[in-house]
Each structure stands twice: as structure tokens, then as C-alpha cells.
C-alpha positions as CSV (number, residue, x, y, z in Angstrom):
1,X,115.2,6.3,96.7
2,X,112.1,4.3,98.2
3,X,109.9,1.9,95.8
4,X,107.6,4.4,95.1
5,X,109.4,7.3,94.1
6,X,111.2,4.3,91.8
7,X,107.8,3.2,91.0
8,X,106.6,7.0,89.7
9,X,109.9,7.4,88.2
10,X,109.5,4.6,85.7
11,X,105.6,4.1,85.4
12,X,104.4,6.8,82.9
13,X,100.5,5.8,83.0
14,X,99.6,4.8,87.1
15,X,97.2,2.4,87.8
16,X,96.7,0.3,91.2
17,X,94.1,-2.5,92.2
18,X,92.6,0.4,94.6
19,X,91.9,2.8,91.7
20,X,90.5,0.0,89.8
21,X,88.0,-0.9,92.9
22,X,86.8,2.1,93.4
23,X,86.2,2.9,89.6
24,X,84.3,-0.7,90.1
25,X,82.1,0.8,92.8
26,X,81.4,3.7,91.5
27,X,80.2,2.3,88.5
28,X,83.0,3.9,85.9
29,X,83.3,0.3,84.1
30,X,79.3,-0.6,83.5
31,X,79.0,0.9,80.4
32,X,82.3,0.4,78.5
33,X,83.8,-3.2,79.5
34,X,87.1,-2.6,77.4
35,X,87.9,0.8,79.9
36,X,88.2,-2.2,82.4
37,X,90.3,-4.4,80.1
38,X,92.3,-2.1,79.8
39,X,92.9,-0.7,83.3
40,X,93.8,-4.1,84.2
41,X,96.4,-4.2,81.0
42,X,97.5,-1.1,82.3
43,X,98.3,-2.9,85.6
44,X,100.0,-5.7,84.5
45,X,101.9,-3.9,81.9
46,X,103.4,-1.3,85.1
47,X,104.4,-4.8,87.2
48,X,106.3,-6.4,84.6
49,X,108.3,-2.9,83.3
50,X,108.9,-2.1,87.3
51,X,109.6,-6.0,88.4
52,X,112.4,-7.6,87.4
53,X,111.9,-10.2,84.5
54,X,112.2,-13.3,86.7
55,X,110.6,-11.6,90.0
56,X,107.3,-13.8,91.2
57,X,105.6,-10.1,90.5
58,X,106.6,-10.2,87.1
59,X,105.7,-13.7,86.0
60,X,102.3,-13.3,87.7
61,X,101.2,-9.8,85.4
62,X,102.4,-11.8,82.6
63,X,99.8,-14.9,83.3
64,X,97.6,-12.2,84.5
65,X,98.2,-10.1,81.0
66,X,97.3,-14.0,79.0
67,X,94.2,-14.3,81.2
68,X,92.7,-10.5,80.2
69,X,93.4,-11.0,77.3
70,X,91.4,-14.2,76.4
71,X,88.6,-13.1,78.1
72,X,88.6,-10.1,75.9
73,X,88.4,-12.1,73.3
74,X,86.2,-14.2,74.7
75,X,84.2,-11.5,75.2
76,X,84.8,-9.6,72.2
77,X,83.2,-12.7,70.2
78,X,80.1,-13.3,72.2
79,X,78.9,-9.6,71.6
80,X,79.5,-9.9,68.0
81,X,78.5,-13.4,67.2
82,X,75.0,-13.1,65.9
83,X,74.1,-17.0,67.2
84,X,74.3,-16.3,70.8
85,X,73.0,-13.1,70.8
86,X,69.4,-14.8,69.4
């Protein structure tokens, strides 16, 4: 069994940086930021449960994953915080 049929036997939800570009281009994400949060989620999430634990792959979705993440909250907080949106 190749990668990818390993890949598609363990991923549930597919995601790749390709699908995520040309959702980019094609304007999918400019109304709805957290549909692109959460592709990229999505991403990380499928490298670390294919990876192994200690694989370069795997620790990289997991900074990855931190980084999203605080810029969703990041994020999340400048669209509801009343001050900056004067």
C-alpha cells in the first residue's frame, strides 16, 4: 500500500494546500474567514493523525494548528471589540 491509499484510508475529512489555493482564488473564503480557519485546522489535524507523533510533519501541523488558532482568536476579538471597530 502506497502513501496515498494509506493516506485515504485513515483521513476521513481530505483537505490539501492545493484545495485550499484554489478555494483562495476563487474567492470561496472572502466572505466567511472561519471556512478558512477551519480548512487549515482541517489540514493540520490530517498531518498529525497520518504522521507519526515525533515525525518533522507532525510537529510542524502542531505549531501550525497553535498559530491558526491565535490568530482566530486574534481575530475573533477585533470583529467583536466595539473599540477598534470605532
Amino acid at each position: 500500500m502506497n502513501d496515498l491509499d494509506r493516506y485515504k484510508d485513515i483521513v476521513r475529512q481530505h483537505v490539501d494546500l492545493e484545495t485550499i489555493q484554489l478555494r483562495l482564488q476563487k474567492g470561496h473564503y472572502s466572505s466567511c474567514t472561519s471556512s478558512f480557519f477551519r480548512d487549515l485546522l482541517l489540514l493540520f489535524t490530517n498531518a498529525t493523525v497520518f504522521f507519526p507523533r515525533n515525525s518533522s510533519e507532525s510537529r510542524a501541523a502542531h505549531q501550525l494548528q497553535h498559530l491558526v488558532i491565535a490568530e482566530m482568536k486574534s481575530s475573533s476579538q477585533t470583529q467583536s471589540d466595539p473599540i477598534t471597530q470605532k
